[in-house]
C-alpha positions as protocol buffer text, in pm:
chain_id: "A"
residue {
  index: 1
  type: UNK
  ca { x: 0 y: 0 z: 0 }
}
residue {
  index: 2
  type: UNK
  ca { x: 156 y: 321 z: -148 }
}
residue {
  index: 3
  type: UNK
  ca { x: 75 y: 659 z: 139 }
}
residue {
  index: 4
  type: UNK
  ca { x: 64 y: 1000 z: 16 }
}
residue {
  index: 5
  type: UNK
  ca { x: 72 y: 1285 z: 246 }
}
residue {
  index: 6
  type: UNK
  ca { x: -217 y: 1547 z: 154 }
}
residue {
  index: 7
  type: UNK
  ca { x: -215 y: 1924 z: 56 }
}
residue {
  index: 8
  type: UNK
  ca { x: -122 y: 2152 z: 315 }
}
residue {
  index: 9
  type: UNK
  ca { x: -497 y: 2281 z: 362 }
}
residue {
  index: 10
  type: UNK
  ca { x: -642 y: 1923 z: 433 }
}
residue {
  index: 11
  type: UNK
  ca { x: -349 y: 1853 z: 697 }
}
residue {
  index: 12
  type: UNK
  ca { x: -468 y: 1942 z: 973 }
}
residue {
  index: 13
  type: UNK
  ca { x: -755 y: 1709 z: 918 }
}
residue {
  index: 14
  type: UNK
  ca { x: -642 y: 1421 z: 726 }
}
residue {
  index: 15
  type: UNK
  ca { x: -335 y: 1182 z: 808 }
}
residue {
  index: 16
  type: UNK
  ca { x: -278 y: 1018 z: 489 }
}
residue {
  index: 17
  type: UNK
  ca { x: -400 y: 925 z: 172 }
}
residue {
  index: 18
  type: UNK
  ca { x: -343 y: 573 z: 82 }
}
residue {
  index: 19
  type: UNK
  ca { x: -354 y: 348 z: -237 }
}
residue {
  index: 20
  type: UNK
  ca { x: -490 y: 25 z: -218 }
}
residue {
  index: 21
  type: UNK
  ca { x: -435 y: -238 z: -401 }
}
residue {
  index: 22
  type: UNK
  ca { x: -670 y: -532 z: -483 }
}
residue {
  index: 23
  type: UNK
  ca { x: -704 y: -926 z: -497 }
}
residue {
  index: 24
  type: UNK
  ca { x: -757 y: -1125 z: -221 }
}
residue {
  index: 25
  type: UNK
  ca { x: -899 y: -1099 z: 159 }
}
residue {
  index: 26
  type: UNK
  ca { x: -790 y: -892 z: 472 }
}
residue {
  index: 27
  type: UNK
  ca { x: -907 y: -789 z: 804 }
}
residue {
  index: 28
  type: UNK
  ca { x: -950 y: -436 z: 859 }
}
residue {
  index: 29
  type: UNK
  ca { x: -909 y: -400 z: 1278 }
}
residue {
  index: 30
  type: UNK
  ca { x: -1014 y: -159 z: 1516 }
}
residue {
  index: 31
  type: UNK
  ca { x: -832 y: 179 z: 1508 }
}
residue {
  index: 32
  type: UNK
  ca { x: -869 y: 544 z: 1632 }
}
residue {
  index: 33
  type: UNK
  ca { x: -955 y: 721 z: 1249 }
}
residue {
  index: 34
  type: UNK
  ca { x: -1220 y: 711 z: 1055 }
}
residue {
  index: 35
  type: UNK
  ca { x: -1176 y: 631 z: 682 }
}
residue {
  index: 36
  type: UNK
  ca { x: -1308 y: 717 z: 359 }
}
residue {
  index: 37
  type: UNK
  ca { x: -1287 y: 523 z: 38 }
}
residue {
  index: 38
  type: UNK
  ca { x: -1295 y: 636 z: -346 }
}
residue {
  index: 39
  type: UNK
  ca { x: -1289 y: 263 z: -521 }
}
residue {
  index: 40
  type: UNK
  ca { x: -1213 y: 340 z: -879 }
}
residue {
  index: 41
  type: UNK
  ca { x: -1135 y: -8 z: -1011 }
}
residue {
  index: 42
  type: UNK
  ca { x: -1276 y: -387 z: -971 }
}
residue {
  index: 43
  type: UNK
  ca { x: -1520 y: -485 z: -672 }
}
residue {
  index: 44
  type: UNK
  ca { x: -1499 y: -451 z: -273 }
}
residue {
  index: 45
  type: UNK
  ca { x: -1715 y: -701 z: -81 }
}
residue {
  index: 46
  type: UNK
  ca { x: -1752 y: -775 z: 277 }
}
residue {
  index: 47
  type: UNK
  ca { x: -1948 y: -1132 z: 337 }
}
residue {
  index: 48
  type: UNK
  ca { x: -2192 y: -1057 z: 139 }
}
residue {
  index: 49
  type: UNK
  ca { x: -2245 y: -758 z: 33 }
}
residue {
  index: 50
  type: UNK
  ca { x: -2075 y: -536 z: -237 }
}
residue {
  index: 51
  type: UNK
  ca { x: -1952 y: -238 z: -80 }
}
residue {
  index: 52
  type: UNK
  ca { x: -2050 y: 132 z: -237 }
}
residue {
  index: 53
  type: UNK
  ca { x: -1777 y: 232 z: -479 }
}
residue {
  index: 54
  type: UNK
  ca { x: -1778 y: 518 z: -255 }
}
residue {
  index: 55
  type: UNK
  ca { x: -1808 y: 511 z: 142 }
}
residue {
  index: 56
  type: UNK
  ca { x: -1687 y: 590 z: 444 }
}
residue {
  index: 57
  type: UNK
  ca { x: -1655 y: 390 z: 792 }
}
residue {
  index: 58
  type: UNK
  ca { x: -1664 y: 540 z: 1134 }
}
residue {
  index: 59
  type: UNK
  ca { x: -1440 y: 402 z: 1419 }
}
residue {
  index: 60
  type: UNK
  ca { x: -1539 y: 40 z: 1463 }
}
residue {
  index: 61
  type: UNK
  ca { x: -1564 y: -163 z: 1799 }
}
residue {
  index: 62
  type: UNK
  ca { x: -1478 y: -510 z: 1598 }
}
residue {
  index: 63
  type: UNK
  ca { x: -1258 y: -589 z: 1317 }
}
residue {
  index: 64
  type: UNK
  ca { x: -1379 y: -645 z: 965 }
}
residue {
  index: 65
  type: UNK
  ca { x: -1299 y: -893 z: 697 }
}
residue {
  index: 66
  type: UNK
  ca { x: -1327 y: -776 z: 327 }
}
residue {
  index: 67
  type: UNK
  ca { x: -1233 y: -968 z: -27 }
}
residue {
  index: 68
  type: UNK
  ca { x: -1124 y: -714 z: -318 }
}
residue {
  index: 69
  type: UNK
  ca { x: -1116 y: -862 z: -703 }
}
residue {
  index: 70
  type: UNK
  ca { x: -798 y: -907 z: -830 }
}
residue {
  index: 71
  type: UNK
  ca { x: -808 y: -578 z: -1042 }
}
residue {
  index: 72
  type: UNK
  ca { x: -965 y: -342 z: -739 }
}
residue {
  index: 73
  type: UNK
  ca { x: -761 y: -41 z: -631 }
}
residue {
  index: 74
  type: UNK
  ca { x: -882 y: 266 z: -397 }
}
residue {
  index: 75
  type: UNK
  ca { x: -787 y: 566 z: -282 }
}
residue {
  index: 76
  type: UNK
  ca { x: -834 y: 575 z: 132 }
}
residue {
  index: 77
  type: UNK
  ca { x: -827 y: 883 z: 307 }
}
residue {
  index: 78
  type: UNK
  ca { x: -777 y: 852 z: 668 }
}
residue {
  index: 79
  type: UNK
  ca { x: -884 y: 1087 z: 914 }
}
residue {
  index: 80
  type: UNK
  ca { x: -693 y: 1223 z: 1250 }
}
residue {
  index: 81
  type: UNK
  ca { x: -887 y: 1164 z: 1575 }
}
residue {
  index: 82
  type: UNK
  ca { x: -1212 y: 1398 z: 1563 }
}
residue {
  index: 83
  type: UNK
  ca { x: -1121 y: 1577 z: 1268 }
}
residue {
  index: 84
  type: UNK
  ca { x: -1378 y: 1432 z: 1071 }
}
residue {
  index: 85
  type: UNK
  ca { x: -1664 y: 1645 z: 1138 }
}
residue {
  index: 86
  type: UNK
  ca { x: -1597 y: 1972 z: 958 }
}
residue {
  index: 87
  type: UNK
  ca { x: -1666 y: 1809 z: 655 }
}
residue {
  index: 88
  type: UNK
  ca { x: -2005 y: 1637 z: 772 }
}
residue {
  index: 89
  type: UNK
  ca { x: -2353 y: 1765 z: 872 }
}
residue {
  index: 90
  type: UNK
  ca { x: -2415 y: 1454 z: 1091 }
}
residue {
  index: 91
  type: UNK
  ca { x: -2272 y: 1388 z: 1410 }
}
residue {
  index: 92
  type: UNK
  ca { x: -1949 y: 1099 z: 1394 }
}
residue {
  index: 93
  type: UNK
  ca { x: -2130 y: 923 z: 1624 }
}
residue {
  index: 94
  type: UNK
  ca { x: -2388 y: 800 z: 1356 }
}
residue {
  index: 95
  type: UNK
  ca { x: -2155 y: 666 z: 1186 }
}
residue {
  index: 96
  type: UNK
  ca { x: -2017 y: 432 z: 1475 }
}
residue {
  index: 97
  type: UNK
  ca { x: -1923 y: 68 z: 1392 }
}
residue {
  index: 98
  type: UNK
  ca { x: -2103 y: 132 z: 1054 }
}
residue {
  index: 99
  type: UNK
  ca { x: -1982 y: 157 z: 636 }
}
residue {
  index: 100
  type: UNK
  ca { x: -2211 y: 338 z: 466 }
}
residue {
  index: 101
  type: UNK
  ca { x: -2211 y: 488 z: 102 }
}
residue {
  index: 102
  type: UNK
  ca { x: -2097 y: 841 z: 72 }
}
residue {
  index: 103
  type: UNK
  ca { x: -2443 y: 959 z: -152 }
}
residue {
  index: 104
  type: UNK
  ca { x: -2619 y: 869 z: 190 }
}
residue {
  index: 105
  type: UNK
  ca { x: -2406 y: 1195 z: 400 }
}
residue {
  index: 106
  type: UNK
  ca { x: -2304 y: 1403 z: 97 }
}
residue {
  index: 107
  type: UNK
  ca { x: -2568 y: 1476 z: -224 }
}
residue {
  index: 108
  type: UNK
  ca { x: -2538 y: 1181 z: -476 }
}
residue {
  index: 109
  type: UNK
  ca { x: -2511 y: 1370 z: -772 }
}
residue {
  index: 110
  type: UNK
  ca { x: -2227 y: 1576 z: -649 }
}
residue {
  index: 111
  type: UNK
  ca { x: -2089 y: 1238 z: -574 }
}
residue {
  index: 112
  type: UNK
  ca { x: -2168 y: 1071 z: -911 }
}
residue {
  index: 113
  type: UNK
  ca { x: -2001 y: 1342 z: -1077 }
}
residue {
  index: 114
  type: UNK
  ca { x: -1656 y: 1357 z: -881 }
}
residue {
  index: 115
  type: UNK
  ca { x: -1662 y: 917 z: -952 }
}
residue {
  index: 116
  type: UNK
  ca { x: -1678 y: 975 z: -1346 }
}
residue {
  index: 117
  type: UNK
  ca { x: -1383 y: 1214 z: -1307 }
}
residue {
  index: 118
  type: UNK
  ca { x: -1210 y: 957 z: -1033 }
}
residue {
  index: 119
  type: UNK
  ca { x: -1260 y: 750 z: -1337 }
}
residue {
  index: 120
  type: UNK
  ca { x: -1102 y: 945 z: -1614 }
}
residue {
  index: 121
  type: UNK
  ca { x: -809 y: 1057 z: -1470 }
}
residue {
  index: 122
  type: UNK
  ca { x: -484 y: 940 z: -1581 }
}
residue {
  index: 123
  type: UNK
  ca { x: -308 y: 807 z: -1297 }
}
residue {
  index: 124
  type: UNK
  ca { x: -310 y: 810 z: -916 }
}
residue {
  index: 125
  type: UNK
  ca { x: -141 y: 1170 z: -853 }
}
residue {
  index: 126
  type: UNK
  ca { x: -423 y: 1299 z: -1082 }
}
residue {
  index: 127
  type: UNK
  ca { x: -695 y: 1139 z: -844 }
}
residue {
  index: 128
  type: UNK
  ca { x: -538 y: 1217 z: -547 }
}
residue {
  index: 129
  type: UNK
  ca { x: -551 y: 1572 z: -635 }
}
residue {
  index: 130
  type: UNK
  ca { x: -923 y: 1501 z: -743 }
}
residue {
  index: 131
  type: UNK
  ca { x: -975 y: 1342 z: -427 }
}
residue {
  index: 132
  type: UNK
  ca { x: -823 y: 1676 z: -264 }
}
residue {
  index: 133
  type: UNK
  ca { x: -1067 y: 1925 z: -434 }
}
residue {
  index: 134
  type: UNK
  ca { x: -1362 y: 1679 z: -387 }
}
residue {
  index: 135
  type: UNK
  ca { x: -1240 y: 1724 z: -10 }
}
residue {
  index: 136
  type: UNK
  ca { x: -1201 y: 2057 z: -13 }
}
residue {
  index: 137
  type: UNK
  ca { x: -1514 y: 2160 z: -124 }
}
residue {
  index: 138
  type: UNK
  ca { x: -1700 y: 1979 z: 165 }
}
residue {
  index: 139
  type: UNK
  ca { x: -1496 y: 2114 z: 424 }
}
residue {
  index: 140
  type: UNK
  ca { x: -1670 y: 2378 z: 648 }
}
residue {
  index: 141
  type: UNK
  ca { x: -1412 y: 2539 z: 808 }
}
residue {
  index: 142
  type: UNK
  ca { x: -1460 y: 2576 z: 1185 }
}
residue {
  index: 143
  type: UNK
  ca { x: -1251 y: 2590 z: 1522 }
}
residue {
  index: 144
  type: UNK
  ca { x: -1241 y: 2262 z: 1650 }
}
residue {
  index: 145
  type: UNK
  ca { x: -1403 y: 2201 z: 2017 }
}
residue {
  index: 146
  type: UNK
  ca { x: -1142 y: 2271 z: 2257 }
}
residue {
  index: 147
  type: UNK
  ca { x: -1241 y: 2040 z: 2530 }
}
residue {
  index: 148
  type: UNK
  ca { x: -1267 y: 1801 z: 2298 }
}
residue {
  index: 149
  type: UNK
  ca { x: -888 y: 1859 z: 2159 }
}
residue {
  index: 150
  type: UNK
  ca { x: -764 y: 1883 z: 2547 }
}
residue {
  index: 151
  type: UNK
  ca { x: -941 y: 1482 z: 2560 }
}
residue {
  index: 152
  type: UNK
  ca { x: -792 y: 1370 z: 2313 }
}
residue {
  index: 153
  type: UNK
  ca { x: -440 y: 1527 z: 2401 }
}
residue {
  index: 154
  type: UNK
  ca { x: -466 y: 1396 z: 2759 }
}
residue {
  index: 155
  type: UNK
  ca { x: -586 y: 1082 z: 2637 }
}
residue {
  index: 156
  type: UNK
  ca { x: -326 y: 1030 z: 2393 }
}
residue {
  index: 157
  type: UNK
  ca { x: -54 y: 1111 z: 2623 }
}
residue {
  index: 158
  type: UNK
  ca { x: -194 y: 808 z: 2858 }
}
residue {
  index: 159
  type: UNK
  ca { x: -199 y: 587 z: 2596 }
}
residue {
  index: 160
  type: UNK
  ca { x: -586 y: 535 z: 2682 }
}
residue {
  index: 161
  type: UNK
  ca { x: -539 y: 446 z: 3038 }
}
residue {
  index: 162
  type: UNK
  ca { x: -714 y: 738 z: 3197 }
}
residue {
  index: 163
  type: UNK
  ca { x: -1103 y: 698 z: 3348 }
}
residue {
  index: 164
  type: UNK
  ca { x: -1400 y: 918 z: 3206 }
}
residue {
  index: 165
  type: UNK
  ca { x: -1437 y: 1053 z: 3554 }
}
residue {
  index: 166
  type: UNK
  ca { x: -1027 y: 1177 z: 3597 }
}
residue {
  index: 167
  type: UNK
  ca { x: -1098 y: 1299 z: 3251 }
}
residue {
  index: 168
  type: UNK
  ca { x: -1381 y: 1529 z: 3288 }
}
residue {
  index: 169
  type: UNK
  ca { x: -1194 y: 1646 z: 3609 }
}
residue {
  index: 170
  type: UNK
  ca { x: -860 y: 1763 z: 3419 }
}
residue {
  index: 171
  type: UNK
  ca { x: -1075 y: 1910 z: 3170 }
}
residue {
  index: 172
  type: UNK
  ca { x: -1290 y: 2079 z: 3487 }
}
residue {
  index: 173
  type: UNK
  ca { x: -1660 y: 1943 z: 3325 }
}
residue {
  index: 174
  type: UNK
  ca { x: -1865 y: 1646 z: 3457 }
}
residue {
  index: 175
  type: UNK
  ca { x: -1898 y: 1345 z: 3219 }
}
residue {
  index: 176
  type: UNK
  ca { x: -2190 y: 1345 z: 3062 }
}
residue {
  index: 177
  type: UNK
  ca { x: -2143 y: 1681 z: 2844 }
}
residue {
  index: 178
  type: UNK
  ca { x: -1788 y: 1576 z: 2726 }
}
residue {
  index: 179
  type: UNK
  ca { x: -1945 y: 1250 z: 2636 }
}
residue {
  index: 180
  type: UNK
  ca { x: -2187 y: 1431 z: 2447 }
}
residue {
  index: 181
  type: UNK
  ca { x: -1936 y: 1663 z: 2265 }
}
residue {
  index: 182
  type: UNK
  ca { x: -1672 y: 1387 z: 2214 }
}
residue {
  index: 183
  type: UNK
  ca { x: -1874 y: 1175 z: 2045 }
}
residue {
  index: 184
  type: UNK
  ca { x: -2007 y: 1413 z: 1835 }
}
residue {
  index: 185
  type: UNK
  ca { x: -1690 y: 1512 z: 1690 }
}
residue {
  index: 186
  type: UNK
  ca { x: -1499 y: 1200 z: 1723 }
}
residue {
  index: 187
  type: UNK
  ca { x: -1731 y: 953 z: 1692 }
}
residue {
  index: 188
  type: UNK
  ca { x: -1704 y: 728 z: 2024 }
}
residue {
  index: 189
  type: UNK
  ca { x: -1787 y: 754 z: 2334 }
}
residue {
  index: 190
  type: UNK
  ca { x: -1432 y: 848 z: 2525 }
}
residue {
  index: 191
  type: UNK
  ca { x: -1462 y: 508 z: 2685 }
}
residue {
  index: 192
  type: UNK
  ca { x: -1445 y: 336 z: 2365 }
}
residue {
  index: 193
  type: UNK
  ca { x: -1205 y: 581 z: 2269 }
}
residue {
  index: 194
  type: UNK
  ca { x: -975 y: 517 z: 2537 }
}
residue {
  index: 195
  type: UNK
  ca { x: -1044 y: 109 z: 2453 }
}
residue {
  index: 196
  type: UNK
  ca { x: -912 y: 136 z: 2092 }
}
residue {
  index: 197
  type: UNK
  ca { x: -613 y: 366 z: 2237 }
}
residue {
  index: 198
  type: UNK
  ca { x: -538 y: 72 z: 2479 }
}
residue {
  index: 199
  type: UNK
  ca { x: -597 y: -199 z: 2125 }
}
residue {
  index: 200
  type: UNK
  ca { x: -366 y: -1 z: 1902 }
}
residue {
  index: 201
  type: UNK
  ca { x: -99 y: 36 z: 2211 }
}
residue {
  index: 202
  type: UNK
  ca { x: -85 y: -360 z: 2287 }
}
residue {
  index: 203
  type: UNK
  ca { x: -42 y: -463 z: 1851 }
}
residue {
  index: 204
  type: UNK
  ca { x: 254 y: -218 z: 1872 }
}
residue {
  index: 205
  type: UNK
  ca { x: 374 y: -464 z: 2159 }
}
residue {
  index: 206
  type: UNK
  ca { x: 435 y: -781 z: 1885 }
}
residue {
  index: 207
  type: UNK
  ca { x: 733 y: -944 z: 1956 }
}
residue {
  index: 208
  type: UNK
  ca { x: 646 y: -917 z: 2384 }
}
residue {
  index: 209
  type: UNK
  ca { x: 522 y: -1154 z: 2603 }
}
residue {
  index: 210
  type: UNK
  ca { x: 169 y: -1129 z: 2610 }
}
residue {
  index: 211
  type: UNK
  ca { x: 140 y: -1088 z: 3033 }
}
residue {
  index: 212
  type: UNK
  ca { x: 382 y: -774 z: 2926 }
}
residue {
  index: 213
  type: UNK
  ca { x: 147 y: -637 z: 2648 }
}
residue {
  index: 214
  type: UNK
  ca { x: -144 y: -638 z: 2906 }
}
residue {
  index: 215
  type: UNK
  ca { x: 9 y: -493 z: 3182 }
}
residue {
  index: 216
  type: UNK
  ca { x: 181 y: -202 z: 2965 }
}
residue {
  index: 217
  type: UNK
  ca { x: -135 y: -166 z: 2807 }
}
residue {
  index: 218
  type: UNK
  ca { x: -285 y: -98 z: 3158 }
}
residue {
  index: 219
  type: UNK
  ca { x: -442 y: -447 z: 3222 }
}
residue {
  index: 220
  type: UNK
  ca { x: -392 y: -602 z: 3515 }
}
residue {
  index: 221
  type: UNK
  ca { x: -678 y: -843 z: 3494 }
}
residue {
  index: 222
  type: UNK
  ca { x: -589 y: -1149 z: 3253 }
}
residue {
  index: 223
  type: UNK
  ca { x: -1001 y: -1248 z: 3187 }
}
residue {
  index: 224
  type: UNK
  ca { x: -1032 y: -817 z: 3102 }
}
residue {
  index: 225
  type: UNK
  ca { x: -760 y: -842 z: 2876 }
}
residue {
  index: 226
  type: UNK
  ca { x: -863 y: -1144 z: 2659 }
}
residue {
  index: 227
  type: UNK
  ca { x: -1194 y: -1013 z: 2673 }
}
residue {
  index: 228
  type: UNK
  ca { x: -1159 y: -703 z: 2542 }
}
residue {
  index: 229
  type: UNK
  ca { x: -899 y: -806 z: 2303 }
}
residue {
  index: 230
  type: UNK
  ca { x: -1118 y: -1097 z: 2170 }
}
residue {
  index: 231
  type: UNK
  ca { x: -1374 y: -776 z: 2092 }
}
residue {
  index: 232
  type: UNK
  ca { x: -1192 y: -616 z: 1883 }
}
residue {
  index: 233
  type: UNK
  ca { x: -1076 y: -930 z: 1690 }
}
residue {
  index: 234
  type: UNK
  ca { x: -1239 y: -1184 z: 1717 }
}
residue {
  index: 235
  type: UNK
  ca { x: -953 y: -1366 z: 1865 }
}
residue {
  index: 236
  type: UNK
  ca { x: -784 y: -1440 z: 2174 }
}
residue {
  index: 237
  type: UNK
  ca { x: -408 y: -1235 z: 2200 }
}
residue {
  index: 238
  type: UNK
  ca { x: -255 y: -1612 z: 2148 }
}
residue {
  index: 239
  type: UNK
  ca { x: -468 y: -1704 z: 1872 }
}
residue {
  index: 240
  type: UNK
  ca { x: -392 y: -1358 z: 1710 }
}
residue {
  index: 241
  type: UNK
  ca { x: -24 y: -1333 z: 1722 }
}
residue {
  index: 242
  type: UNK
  ca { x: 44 y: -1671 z: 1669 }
}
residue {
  index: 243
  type: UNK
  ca { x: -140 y: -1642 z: 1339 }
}
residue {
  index: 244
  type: UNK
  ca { x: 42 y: -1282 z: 1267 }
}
């Protein structure tokens, strides 16, 4: 998968562009961005249903498997953590744990048009710019909700092991309006939030003893561990990385 970093006005929003190659199956897990997909080649299912040639996915509480035709390639754009929602009427939490086609949040023939130019262009730094424009154009520039910023900062920073209630008291609210904010522009609750911080922290521990992964992850319940890791999955940790 080739990344390309975007335009200087969409960085503050967007991580990376990707290209994606087809043919064959793969698991899509868990993970703290939201991502957007502009298929402009060959056929996307998942089970058994053909995916949108456009469409988007919020952040999802369980992993997903998906087969692409040999000839399928996409463009993915990948979102930062709550920077999503400038570019979207609806709140991110709608779209939680759900792939829907981009015609449902954005008006189809806006979108049919920009997928006949995805179409003719000539090669994948002409559709990434396309992409870019497409982007652009939707974007509704806006400070983004400070409280909301400081969460994810603070959360970041403790790798997902902080509670909702120390949370809300750094940030000096109680917890049910910055659930009700954060999930509006991130698209979680902060508690599953801080869940798929926790996910992404123990993958980065392959190569570690699994006891090791859960405690640096902040587990220091065994059953809690293969529980939640099992959730996002579909696997126990053994099972997982023994496969990987």
């Amino acid at each position: 998968m080739t990344t390309v970093t975007p335009c200087p006005a969409l960085r503050p929003y967007i991580s990376r562009f990707a290209i994606s190659p087809g043919g064959g199956m793969y698991r899509v897990l868990p993970d703290t961005e939201l991502v957007m997909g502009f298929q402009y080649r060959g056929r996307l299912e998942t089970g058994a249903t053909t995916l949108a040639t456009a469409g988007i996915t919020g952040l999802l509480q369980e992993a997903r498997t998906f087969t692409a035709s040999a000839d399928a390639r996409s463009i993915l754009v990948y979102f930062k953590p709550g920077r999503a929602a400038p570019f979207f009427e609806q709140p991110m939490h709608e779209l939680h744990n759900q792939s829907l086609a981009i015609d449902e949040l954005w008006a189809p023939a806006a979108v049919r048009s920009f997928e006949d130019r995805l179409l003719g262009a000539i090669d994948d730094t002409a559709r990434i710019r396309l992409v870019e424009s497409f982007l652009l154009e939707r974007l509704r520039e806006r400070a983004p909700d400070p409280m909301v910023t400081e969460a994810l900062t603070l959360m970041a920073a403790a790798k997902g092991q902080l509670r909702v209630s120390a949370l809300a008291e750094a940030l000096h609210t109680s917890a049910s309006p910055l659930e009700k904010r954060f999930r509006r522009e991130v698209g979680a609750t902060p508690k599953q939030f801080a869940s798929l911080l926790r996910f992404r922290e123990i993958l980065k521990q392959r190569g570690s003893s699994l006891t090791a992964a859960a405690y640096e992850a902040g587990y220091f319940d065994q059953a809690h561990f293969i529980r939640d890791f099992k959730a996002f999955t579909g696997e126990t940790p053994g099972a997982f990385f023994k496969a990987d």
